[in-house]
Backbone as ProteinMPNN parsed JSONL, in Angstrom:
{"seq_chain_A": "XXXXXXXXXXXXXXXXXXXXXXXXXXXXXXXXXXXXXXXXXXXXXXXXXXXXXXXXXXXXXXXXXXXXXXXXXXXXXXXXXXXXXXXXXXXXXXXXXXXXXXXXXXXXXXXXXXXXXXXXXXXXXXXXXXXXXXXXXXXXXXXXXXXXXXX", "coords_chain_A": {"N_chain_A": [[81.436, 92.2, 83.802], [83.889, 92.51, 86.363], [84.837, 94.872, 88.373], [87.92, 94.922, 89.175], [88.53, 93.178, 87.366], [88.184, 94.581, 84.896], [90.03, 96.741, 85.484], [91.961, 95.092, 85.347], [92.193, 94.519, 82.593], [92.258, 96.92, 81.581], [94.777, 98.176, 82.361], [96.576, 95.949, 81.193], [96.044, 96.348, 78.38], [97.175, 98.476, 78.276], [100.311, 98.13, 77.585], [102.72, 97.188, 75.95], [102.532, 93.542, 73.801], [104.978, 92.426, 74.112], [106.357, 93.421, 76.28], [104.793, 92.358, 78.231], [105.008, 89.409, 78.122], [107.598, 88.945, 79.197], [107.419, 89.938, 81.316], [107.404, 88.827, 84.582], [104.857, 86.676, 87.025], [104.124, 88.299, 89.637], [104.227, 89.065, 93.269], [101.423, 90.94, 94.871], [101.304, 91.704, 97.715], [103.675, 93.556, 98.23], [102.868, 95.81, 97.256], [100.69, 97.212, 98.715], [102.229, 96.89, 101.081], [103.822, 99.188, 100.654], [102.562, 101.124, 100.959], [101.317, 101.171, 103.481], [103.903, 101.552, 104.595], [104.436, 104.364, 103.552], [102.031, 105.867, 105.411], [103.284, 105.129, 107.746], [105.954, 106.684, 107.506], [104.355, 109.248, 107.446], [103.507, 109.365, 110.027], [105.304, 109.887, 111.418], [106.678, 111.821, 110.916], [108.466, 111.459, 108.942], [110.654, 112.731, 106.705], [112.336, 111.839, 104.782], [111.87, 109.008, 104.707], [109.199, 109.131, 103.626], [109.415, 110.626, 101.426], [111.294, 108.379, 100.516], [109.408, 106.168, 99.811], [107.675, 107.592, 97.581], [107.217, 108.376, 93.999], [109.337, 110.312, 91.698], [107.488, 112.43, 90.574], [105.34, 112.619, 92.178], [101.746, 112.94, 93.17], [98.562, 113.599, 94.748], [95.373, 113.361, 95.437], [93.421, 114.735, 97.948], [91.211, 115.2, 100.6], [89.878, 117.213, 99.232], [91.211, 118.532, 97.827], [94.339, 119.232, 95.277], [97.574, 117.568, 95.995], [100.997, 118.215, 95.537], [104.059, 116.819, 94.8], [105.722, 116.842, 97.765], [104.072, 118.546, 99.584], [101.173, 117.003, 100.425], [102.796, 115.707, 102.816], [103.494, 117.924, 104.124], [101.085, 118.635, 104.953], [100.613, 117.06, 106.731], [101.88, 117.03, 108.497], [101.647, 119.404, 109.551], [99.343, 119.698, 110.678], [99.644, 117.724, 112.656], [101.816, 119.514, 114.227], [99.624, 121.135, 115.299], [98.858, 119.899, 116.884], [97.385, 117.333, 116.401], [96.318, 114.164, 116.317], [97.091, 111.754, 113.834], [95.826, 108.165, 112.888], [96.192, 105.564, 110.338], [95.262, 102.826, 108.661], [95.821, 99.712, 106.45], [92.592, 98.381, 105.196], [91.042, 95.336, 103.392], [92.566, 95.304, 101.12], [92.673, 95.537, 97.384], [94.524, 94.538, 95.047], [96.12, 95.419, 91.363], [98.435, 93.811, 89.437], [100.694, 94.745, 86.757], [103.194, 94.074, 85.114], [105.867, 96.804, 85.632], [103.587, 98.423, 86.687], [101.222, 99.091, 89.478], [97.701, 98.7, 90.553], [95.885, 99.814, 93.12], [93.434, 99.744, 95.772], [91.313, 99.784, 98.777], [90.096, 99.943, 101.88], [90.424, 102.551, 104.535], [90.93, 102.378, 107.558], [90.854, 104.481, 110.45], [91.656, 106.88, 112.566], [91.251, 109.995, 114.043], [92.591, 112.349, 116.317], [92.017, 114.892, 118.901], [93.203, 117.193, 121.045], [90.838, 118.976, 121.906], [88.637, 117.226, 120.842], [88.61, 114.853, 121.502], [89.205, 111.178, 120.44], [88.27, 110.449, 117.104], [86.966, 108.259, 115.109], [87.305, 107.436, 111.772], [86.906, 106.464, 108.511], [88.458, 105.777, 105.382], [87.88, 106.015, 101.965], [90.329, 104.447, 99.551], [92.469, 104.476, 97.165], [95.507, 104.072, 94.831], [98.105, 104.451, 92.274], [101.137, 102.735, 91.248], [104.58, 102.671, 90.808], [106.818, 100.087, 89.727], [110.456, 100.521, 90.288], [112.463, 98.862, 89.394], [113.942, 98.006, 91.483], [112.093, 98.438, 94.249], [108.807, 98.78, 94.933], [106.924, 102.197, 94.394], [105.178, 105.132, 94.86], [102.78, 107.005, 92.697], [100.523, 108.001, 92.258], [97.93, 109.174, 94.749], [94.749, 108.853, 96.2], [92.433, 109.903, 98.132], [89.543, 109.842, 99.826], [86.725, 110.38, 102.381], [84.834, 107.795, 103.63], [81.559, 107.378, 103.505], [79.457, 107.579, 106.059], [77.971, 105.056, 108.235], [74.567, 104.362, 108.334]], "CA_chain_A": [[82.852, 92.208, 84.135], [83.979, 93.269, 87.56], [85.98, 96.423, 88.572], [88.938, 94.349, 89.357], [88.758, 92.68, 86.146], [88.358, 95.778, 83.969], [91.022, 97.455, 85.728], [93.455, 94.415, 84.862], [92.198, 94.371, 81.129], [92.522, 98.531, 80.87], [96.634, 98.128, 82.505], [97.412, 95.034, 80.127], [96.351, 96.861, 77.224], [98.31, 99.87, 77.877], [101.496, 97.677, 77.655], [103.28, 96.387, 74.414], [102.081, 92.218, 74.086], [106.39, 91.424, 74.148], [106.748, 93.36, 76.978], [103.84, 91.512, 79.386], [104.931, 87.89, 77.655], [108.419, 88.996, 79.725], [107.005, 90.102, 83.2], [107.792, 87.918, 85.812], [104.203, 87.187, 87.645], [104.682, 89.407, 90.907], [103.364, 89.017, 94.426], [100.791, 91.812, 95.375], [101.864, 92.188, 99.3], [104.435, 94.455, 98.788], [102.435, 96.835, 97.076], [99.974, 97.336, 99.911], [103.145, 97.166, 102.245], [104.525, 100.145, 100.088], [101.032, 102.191, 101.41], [101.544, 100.95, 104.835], [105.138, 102.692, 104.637], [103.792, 105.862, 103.73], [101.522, 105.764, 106.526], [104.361, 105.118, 109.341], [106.293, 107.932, 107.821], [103.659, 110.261, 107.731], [102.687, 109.439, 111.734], [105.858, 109.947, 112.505], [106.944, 113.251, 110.094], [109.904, 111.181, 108.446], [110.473, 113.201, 105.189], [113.117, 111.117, 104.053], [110.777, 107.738, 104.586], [108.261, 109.626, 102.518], [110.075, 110.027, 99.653], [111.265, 106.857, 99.599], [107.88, 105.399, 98.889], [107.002, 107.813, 96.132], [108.058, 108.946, 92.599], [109.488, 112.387, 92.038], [106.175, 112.656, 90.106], [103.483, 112.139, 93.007], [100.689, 113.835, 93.213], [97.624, 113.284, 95.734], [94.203, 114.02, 95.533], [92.809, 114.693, 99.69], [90.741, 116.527, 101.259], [89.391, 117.941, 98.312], [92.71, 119.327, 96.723], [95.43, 118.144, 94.852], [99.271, 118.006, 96.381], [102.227, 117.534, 94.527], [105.59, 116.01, 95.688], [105.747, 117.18, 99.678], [102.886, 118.624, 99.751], [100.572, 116.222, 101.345], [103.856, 115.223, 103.879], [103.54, 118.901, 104.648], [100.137, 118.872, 105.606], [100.47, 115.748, 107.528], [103.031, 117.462, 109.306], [100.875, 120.96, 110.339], [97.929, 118.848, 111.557], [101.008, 117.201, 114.181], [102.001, 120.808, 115.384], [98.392, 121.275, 115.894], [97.929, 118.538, 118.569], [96.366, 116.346, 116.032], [97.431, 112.452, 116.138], [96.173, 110.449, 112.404], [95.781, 106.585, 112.618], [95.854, 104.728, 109.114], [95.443, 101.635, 107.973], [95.475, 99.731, 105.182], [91.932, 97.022, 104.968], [90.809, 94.875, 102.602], [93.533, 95.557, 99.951], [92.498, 94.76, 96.294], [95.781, 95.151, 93.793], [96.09, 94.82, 90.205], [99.887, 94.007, 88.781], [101.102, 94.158, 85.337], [104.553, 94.254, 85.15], [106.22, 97.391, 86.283], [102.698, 99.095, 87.343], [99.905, 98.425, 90.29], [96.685, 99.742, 91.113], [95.068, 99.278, 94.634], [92.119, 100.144, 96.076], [91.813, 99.519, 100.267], [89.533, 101.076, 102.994], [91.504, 102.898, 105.524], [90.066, 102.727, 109.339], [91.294, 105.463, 111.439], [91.197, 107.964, 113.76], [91.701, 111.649, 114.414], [92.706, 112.556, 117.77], [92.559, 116.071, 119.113], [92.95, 117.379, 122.681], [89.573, 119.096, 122.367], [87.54, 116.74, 120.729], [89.136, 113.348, 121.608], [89.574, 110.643, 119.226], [87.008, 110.512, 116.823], [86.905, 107.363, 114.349], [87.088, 108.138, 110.419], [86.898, 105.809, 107.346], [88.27, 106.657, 104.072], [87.956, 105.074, 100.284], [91.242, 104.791, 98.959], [93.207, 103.814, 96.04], [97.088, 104.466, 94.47], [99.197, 103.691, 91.165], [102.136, 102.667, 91.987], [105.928, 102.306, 89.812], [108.184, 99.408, 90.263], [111.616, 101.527, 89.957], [113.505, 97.91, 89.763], [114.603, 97.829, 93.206], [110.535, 98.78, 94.994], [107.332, 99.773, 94.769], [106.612, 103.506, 94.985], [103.173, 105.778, 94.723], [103.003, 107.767, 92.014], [99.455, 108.947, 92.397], [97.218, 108.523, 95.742], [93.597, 109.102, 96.157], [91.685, 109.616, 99.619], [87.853, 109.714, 99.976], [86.189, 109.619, 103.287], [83.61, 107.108, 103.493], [79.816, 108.27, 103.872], [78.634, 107.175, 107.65], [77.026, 104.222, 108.202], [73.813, 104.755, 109.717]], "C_chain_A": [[83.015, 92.933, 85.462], [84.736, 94.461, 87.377], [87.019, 95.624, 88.542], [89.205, 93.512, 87.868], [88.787, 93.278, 84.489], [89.305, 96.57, 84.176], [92.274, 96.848, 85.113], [93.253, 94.606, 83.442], [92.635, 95.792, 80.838], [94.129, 99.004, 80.845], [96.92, 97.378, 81.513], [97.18, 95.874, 78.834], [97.231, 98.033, 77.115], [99.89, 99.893, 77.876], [101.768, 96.793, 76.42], [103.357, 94.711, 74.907], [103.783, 91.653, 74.505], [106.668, 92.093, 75.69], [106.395, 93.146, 78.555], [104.551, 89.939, 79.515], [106.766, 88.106, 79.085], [108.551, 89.801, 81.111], [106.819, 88.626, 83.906], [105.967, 87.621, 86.808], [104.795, 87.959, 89.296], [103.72, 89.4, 92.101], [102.615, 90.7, 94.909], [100.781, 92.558, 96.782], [102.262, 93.334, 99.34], [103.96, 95.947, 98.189], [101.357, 97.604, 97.671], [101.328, 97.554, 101.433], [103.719, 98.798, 102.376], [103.543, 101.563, 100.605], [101.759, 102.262, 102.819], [103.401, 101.809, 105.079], [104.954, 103.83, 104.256], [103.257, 106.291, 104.92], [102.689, 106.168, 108.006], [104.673, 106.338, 108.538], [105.578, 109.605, 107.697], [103.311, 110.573, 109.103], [103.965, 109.933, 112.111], [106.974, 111.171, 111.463], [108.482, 112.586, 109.622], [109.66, 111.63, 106.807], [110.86, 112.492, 104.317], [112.507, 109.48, 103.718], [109.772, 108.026, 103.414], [108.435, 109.335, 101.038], [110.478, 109.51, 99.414], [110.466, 106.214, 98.543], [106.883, 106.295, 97.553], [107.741, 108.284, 95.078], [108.386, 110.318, 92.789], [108.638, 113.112, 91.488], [105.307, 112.805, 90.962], [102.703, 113.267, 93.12], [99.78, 112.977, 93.962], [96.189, 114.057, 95.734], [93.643, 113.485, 96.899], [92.518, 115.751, 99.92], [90.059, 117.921, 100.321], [90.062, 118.906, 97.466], [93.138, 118.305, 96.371], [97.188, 118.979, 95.552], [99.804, 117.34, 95.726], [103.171, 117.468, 95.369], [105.345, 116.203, 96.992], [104.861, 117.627, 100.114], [101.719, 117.866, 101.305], [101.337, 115.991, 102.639], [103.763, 116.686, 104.738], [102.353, 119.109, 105.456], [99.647, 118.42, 106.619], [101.164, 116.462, 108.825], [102.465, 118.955, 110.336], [100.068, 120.25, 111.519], [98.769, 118.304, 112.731], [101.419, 118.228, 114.885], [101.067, 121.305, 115.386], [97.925, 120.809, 117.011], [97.332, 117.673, 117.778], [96.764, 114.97, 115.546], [96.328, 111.686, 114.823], [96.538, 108.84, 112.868], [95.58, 106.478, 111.194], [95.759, 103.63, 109.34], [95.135, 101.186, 107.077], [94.278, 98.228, 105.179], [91.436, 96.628, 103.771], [91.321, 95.384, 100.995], [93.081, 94.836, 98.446], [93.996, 95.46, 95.036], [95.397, 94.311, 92.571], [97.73, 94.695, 89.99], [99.962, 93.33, 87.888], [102.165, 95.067, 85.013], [104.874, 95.611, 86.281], [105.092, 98.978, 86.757], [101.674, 98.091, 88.159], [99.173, 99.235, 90.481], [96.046, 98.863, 92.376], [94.401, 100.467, 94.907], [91.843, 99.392, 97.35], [90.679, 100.703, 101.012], [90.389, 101.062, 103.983], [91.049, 103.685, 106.584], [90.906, 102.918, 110.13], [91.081, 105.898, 112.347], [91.695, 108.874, 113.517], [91.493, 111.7, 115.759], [92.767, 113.653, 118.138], [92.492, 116.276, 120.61], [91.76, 118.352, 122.571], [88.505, 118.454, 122.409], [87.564, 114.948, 121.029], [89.471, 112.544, 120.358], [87.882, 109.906, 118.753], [87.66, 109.108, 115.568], [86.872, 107.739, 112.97], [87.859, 106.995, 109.944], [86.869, 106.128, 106.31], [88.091, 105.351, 102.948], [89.162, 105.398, 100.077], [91.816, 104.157, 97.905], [94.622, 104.957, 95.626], [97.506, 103.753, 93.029], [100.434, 104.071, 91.784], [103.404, 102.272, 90.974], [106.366, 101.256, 90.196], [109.357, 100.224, 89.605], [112.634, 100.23, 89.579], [113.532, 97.578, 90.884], [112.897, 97.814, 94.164], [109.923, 99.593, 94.11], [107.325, 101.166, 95.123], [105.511, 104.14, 94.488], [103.353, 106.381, 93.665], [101.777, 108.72, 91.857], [98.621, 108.356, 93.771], [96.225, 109.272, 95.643], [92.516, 108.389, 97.504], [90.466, 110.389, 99.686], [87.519, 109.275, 101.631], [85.064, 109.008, 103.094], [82.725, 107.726, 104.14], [79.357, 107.395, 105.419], [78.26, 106.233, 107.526], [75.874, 104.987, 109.175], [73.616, 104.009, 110.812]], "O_chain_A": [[82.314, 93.922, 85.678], [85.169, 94.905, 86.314], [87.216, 95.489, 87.334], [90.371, 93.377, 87.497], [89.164, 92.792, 83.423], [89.654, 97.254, 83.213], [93.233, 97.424, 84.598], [94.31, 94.923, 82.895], [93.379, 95.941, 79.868], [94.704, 99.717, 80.022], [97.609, 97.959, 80.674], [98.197, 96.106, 78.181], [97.847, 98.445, 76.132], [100.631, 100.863, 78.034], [101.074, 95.85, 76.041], [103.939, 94.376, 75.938], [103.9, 90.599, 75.131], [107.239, 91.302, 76.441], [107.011, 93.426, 79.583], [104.669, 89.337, 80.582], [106.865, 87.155, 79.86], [109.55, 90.151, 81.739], [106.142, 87.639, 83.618], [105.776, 88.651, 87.454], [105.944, 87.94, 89.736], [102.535, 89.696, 91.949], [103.4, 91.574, 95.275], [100.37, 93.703, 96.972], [101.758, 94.208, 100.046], [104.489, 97.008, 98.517], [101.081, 98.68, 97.14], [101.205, 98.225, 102.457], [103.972, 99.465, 103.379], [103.885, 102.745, 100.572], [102.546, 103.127, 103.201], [103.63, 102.657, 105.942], [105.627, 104.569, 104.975], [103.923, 107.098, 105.569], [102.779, 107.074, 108.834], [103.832, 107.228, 108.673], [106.106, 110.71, 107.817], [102.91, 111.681, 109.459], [103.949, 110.497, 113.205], [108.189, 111.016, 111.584], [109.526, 113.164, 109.924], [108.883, 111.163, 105.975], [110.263, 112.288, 103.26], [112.693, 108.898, 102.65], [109.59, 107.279, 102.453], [108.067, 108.594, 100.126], [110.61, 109.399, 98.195], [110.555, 105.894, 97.357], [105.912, 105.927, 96.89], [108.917, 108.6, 95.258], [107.994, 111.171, 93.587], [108.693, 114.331, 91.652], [104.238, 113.207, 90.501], [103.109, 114.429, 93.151], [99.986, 111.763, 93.965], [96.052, 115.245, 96.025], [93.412, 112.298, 97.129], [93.021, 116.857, 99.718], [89.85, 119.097, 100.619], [89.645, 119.766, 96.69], [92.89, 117.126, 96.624], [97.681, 120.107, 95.587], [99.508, 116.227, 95.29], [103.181, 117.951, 96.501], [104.457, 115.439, 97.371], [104.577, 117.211, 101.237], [101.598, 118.114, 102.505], [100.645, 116.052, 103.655], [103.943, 116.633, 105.954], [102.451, 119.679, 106.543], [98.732, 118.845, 107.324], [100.824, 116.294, 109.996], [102.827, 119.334, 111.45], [100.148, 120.26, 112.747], [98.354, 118.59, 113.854], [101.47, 118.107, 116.109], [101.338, 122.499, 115.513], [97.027, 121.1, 117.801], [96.527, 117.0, 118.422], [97.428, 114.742, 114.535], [95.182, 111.249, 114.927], [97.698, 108.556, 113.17], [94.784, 107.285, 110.712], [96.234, 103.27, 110.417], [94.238, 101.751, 106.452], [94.788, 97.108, 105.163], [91.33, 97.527, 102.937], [90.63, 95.72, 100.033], [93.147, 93.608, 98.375], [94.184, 96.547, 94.49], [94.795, 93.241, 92.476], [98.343, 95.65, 90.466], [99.682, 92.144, 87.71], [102.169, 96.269, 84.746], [104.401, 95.642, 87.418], [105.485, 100.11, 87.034], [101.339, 96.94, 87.878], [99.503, 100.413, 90.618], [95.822, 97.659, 92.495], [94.564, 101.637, 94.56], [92.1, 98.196, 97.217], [90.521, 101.896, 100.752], [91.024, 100.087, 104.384], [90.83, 104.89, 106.713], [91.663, 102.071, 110.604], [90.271, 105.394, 113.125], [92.663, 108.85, 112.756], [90.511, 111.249, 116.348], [93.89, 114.02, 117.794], [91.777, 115.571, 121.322], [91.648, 118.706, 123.745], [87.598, 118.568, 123.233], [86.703, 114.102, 120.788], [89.942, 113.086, 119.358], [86.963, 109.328, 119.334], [88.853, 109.144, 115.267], [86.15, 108.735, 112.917], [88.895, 106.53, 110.418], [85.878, 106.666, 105.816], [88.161, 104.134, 103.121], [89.437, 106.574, 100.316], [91.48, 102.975, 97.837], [94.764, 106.138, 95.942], [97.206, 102.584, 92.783], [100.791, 105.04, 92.455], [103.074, 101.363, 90.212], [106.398, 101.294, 91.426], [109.229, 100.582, 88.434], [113.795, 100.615, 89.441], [112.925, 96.548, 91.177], [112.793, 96.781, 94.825], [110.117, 100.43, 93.229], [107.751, 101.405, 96.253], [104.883, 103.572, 93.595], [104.571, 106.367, 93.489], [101.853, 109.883, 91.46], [98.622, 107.133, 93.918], [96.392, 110.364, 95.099], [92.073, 107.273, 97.779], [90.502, 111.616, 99.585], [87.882, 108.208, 102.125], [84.208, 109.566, 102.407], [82.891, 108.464, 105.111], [78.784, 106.322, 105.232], [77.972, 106.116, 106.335], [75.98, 105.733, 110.148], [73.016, 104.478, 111.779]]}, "name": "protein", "num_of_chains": 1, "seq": "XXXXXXXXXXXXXXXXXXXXXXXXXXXXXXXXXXXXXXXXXXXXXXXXXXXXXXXXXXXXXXXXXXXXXXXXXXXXXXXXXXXXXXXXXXXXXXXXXXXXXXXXXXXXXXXXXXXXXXXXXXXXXXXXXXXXXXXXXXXXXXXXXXXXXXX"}
């Protein structure tokens, strides 16, 4: 069985059979878009963008901690009155959706920029669960891994 196919069987079961048979299927885009909006308002210290895109639950495991609610937005935000410019992005996006939850999993090729050391390239592992609230997608947990070097 793949990862992607154990992940969908481990979400469907953790949902009552009447209330899958009455999920709508659901396009996967916007829950990769919902990343990619984190992203912008982290580059560009919008608090209020932030917490759009997540629950009043979130939590974040980076960098070898865990942040809760603002947290992470805060840290994003030091590293900027440091001199230090982040690139994200979001590649090769794999989502799962069943009903009003998603899980994705995405490498995210960057950069770090500093005025001493220039801009240095950095690749992380990432993955997120994510709510539908009704209205959008939002994070409810995120999880950032840098990737090991190629040689």
């Amino acid at each position: 069985m793949t990862f992607k196919a154990l992940t969908a069987a481990v979400l469907l079961s953790l949902a009552p059979a009447a209330a899958l048979a009455a999920c709508p299927p659901q396009d996967a885009a916007p829950v990769a878009g919902t990343l990619r909006e984190m992203y912008a308002a982290l580059s560009a210290d919008d608090a209020a963008g932030f917490q759009g895109v997540v629950t009043p639950d979130f939590y974040s495991y980076d960098a070898g901690k865990r942040f809760d609610g603002m947290a992470l937005f805060e840290l994003v935000k030091k590293a900027h009155a440091d001199g230090k410019t982040l690139v994200w992005t979001v590649q090769e996006p794999a989502t799962t959706v069943a009903c009003d939850l998603a899980w994705i999993t995405y490498v995210n090729t960057g950069s770090a920029t500093t005025a001493k050391d220039g801009t240095k390239p950095i690749t992380w592992l990432e993955s997120a669960v994510l709510n539908h609230d009704g209205t959008r997608w939002r994070i409810r947990f995120f999880h950032s891994t840098r990737a090991a070097p190629t040689p």
